[in-house]
Wavefront OBJ file of the C-alpha trace (Angstrom):
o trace
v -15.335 -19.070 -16.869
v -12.141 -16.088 -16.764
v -14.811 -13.828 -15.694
v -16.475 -16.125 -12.898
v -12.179 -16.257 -12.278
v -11.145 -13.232 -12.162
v -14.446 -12.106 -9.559
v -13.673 -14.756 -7.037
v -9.909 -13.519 -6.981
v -11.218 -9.864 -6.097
v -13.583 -10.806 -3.712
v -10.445 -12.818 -2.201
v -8.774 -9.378 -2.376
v -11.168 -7.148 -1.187
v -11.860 -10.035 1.743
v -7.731 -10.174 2.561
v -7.568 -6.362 2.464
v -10.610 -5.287 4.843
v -9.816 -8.300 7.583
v -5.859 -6.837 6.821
v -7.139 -2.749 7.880
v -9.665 -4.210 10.775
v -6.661 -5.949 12.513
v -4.359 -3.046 12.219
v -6.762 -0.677 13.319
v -7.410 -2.861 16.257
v -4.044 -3.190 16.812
v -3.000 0.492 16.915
v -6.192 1.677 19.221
v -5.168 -0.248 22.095
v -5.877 0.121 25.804
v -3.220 0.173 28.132
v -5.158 -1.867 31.254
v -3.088 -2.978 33.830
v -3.302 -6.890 34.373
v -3.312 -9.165 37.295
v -1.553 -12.086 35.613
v 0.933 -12.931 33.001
v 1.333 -16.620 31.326
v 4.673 -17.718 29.959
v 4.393 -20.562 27.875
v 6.886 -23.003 28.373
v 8.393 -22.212 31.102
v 8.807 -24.536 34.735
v 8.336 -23.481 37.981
v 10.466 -25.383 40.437
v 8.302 -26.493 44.378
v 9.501 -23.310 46.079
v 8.076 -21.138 43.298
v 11.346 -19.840 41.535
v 11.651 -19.813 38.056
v 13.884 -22.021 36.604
v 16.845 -20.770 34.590
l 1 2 3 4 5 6 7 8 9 10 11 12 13 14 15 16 17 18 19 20 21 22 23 24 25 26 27 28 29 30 31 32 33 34 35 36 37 38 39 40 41 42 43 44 45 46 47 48 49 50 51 52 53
């Protein structure tokens, strides 16, 4: 039973730490793309189309 224990918690591990290098990798070789539209979450937009303070 320790053993079946102490396998599950290194295949955790080794599952944590390869998703962990995959996202920074992905994260550091990024594309600089210029976009057409940016979306603020939140945020009004009063009938004449300013943003409100």
């Amino acid at each position: 039973m320790k053993k079946i224990v102490i396998i599950l918690i290194g295949l955790a591990l080794t599952f944590f730490v390869i998703h962990t290098i995959a996202i920074t990798i992905d994260g550091l070789t990024d594309e600089n793309e210029r976009s057409e539209v940016g979306v603020v979450l939140g945020n009004k937009v009063k009938e004449d189309g300013t943003p409100s303070a």
